[in-house]
C-alpha positions as CSV (number, residue, x, y, z in Angstrom):
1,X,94.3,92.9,122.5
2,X,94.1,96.3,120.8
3,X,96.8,97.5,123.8
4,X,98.7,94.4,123.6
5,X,99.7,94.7,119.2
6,X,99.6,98.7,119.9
7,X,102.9,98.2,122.4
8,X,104.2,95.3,120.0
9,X,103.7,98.0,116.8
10,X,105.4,100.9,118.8
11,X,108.2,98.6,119.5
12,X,108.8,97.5,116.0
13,X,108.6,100.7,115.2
14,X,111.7,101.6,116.8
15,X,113.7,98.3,115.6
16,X,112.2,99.3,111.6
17,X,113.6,103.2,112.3
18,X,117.3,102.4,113.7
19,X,117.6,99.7,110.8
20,X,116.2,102.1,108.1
21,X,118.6,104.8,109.1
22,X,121.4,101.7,109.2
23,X,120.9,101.1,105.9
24,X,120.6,104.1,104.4
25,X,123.6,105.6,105.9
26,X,125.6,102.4,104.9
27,X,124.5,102.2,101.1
28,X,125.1,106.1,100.9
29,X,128.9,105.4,103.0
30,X,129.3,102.2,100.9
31,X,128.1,104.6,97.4
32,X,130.0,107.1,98.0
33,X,132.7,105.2,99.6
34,X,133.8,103.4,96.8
35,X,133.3,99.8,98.8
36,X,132.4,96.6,97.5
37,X,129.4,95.4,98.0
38,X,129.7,92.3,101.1
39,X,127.3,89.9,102.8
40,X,126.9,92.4,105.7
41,X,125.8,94.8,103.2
42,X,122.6,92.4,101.9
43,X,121.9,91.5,105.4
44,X,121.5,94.6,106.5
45,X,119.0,95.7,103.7
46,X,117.6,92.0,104.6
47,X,117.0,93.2,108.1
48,X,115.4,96.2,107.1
49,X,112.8,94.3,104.9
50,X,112.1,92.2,107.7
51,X,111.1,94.5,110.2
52,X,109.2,96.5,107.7
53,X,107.2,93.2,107.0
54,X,106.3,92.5,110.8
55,X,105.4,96.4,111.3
56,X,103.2,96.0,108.5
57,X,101.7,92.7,109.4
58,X,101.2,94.5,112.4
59,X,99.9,97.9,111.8
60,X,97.4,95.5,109.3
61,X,95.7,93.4,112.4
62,X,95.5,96.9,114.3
63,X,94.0,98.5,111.0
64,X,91.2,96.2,110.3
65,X,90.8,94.7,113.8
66,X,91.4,96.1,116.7
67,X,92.0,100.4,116.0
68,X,89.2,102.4,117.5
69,X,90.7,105.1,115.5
70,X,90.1,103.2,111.7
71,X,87.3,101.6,112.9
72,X,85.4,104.7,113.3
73,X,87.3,106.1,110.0
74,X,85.9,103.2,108.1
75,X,82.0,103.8,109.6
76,X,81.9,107.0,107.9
77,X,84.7,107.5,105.5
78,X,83.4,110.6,103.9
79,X,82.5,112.5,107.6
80,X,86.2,111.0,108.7
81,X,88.4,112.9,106.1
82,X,87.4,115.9,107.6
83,X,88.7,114.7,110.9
84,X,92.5,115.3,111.0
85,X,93.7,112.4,113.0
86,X,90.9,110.0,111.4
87,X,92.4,111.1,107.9
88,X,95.9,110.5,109.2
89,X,95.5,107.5,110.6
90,X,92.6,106.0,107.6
91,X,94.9,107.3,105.0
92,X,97.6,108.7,105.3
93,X,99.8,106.5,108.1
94,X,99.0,103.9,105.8
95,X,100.0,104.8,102.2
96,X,103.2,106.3,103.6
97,X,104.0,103.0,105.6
98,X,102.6,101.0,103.0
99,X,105.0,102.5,100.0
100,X,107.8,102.6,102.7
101,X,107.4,98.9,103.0
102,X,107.7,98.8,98.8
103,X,110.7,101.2,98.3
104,X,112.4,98.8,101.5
105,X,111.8,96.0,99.1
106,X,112.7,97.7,96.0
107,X,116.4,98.9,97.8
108,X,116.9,95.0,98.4
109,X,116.1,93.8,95.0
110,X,117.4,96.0,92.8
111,X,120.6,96.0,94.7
112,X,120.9,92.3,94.3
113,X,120.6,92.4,90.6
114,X,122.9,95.5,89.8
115,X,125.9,94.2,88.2
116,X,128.5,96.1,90.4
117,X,129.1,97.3,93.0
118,X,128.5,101.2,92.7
119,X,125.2,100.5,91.2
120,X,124.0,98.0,94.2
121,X,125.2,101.0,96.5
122,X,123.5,103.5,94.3
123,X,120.2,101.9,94.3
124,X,120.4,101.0,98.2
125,X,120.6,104.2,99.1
126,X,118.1,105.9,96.5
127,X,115.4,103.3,97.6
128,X,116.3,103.0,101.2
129,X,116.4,106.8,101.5
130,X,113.1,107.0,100.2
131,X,111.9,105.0,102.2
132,X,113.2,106.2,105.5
133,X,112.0,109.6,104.5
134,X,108.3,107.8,104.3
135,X,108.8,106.2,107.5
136,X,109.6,109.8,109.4
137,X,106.7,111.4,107.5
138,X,104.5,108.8,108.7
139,X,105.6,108.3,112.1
140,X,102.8,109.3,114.8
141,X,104.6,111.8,116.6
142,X,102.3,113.2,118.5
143,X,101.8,109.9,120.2
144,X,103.7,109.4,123.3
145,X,107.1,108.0,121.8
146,X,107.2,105.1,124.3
147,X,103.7,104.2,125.5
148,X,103.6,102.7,129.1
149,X,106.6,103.9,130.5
């Protein structure tokens, strides 16, 4: 199983990175752009939030159930913060993932509520940004890029 939601988590993976970039670029094109703010636009942040939410539901089941990696983290937590890839895995993979799933959430919200259209824009790209820049900072990439293949 731990193979099976590991291949399922790098794909996702892939899906949550193009529509992070998608939706930061188009807030910042759309800010900066002077556009109004459409349907497209809140589906787009919409899909982003979604695939955020099935990574993390994902990277969850492989955190506490199947990772041998966070398994042996959580044994000895003190011993496995000296260990780099324990650490990074334990710890850090998760709070940047974790807060890229909130500021993904935050983009959506806040643009929603903003009065105009500037503003929905502005915030968009301010929270989407952020959280793309957490998603490539927590990114494995020293893991093979597509597993399998």
């Amino acid at each position: 199983m731990y193979s099976f939601f590991l291949a399922l988590h790098n794909v996702v993976r892939w899906a949550a990175l193009i529509l992070a970039i998608v939706a930061t670029v188009s807030a910042f094109l759309g800010w900066f752009g002077k556009r109004e703010w459409s349907t497209r636009d809140r589906k787009i942040g919409s899909f982003f939030g979604i695939a955020m939410d099935i990574q993390l539901l994902l990277g969850l089941i492989l955190y506490f159930m199947y990772s041998p990696l966070t398994r042996t983290a959580l044994a000895d937590f003190g011993a496995a913060m000296g260990v780099k890839d324990l650490r990074f895995y334990a710890i850090e993979h998760a709070t940047y993932m974790i807060l890229a799933v909130v500021f993904a959430h935050l983009g959506s919200i806040l643009a929603r509520r903003a009065p105009e259209s500037k503003a929905k824009f502005q915030r968009a790209a301010i929270f989407f940004g952020l959280s793309l820049l957490l998603i490539l900072l927590g990114i494995p990439w020293t893991r093979p890029l597509f597993p399998g293949l």
